[in-house]
C-alpha positions as CSV (number, residue, x, y, z in Angstrom):
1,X,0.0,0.0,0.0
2,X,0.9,3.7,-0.7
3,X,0.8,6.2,2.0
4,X,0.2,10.0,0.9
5,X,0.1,12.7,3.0
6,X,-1.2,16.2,1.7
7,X,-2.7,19.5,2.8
8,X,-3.1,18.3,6.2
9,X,-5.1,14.8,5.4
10,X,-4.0,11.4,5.0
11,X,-4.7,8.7,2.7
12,X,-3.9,5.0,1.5
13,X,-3.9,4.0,-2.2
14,X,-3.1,0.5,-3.9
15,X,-0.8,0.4,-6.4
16,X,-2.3,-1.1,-9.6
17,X,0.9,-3.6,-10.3
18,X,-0.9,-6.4,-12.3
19,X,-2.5,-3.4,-15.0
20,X,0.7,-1.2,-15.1
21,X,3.3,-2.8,-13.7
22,X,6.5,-0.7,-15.3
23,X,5.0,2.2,-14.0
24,X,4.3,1.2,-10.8
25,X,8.3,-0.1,-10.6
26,X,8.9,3.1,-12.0
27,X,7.1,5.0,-9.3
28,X,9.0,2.9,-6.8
29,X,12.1,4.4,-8.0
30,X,11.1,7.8,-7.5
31,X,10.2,7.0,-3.3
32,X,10.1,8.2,-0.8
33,X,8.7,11.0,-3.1
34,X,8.2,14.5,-1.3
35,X,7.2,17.3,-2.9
36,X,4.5,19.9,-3.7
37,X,1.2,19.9,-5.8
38,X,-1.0,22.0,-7.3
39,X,-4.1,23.0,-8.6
40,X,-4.3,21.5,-12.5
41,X,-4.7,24.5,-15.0
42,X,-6.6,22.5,-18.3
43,X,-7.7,19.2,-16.7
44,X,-10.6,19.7,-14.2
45,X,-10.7,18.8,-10.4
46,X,-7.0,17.4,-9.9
47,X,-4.2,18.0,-8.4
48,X,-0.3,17.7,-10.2
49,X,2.9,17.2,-9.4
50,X,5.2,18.6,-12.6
51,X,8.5,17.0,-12.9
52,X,9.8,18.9,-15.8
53,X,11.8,16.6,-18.2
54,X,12.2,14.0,-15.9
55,X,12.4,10.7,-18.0
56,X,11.1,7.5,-16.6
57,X,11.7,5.4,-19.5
58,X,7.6,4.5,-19.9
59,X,5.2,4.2,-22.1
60,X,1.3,4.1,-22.4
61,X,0.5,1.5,-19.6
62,X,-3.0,1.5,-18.3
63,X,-3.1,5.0,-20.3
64,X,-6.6,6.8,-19.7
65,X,-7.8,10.6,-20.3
66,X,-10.6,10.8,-18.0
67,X,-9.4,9.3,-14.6
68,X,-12.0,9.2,-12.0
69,X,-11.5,10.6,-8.4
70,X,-8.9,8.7,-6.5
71,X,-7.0,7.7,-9.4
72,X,-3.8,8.7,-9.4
73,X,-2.0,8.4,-12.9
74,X,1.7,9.2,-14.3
75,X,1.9,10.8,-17.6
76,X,6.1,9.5,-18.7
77,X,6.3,12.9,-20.8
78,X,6.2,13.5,-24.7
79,X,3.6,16.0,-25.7
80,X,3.7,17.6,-22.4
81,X,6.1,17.2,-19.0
82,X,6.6,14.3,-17.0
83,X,3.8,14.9,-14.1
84,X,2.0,13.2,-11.4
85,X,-1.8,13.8,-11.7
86,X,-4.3,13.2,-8.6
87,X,-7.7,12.8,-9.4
88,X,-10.4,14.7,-7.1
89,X,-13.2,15.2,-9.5
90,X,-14.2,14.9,-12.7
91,X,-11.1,15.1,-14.9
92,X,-10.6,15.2,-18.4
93,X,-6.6,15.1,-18.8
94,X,-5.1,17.2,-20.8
95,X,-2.1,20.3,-21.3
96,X,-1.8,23.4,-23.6
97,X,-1.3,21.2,-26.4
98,X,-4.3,18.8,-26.0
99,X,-5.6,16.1,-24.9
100,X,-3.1,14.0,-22.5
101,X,-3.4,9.8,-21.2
102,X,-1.9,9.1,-18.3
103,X,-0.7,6.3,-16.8
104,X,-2.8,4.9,-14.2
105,X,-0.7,3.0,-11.3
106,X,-2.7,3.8,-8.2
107,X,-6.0,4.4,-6.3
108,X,-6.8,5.5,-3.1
109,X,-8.6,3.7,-1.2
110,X,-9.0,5.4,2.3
111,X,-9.5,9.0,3.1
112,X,-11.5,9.2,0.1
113,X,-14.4,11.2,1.8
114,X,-11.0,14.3,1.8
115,X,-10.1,14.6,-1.7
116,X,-12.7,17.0,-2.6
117,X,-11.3,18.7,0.7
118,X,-7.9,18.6,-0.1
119,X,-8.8,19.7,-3.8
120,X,-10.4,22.9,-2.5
121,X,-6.9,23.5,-0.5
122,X,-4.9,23.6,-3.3
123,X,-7.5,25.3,-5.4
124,X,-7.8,28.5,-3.3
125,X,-4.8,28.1,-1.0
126,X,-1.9,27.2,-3.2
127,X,0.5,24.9,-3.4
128,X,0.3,22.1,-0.9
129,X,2.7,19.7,1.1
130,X,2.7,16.2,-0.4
131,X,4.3,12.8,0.4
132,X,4.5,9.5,-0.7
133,X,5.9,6.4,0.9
134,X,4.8,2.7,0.2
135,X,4.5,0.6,3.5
């Protein structure tokens, strides 16, 4: 299981390893992950975590534009930057240039009743706090 801590609330996700098992390994490489996220500009109600031209070495996996909430999903890059993208709301995933799928590697599966909470944070009070560690 994942453990994420943002904006004050906690959560618990499983990681989707038998439908996108690179990018869960991927992931893996990347904790314990801390960093900051913030309100998505073209997508919807999520959250992301940009990581610039970070390269992961991934591909579609589990791709999907329209995750639902609790879904977390990695986009590797290409079209847009590397990024994190967590799902509070309706979503349709996308960047300046268009339309975007992500990967989707995760889903949380307890604190669910905060996200909208937590999406409001970051909304109308910035950037918030994040971390990830697997247990």
């Amino acid at each position: 299981m994942l453990e994420i801590s943002a904006g004050g609330f906690a959560f618990r996700a499983r990681l989707e390893e038998d439908a996108a098992p690179a990018t869960v390994a991927a992931f893996r490489r990347l904790l314990p992950l801390e960093s900051r996220i913030i309100h998505v500009r073209w997508s919807g109600e999520a959250g992301w975590i940009p990581f610039g031209d970070t390269e992961l070495g991934l591909g579609p996996e589990n791709a999907t534009c329209y995750p639902n909430p609790g879904e977390i999903v990695l986009y590797p890059g290409g079209v847009s930057e590397t990024e994190i993208l967590l799902a509070y709301g309706y979503v349709s995933f996308a960047s300046k240039a268009g339309a975007l799928a992500g990967n989707h590697f995760a889903t949380i599966v307890e604190g669910t009743e905060h996200l909208h909470e937590l999406g409001t944070k970051f909304l109308w009070e910035g950037a918030q706090d994040i971390a990830f560690r697997e247990d």
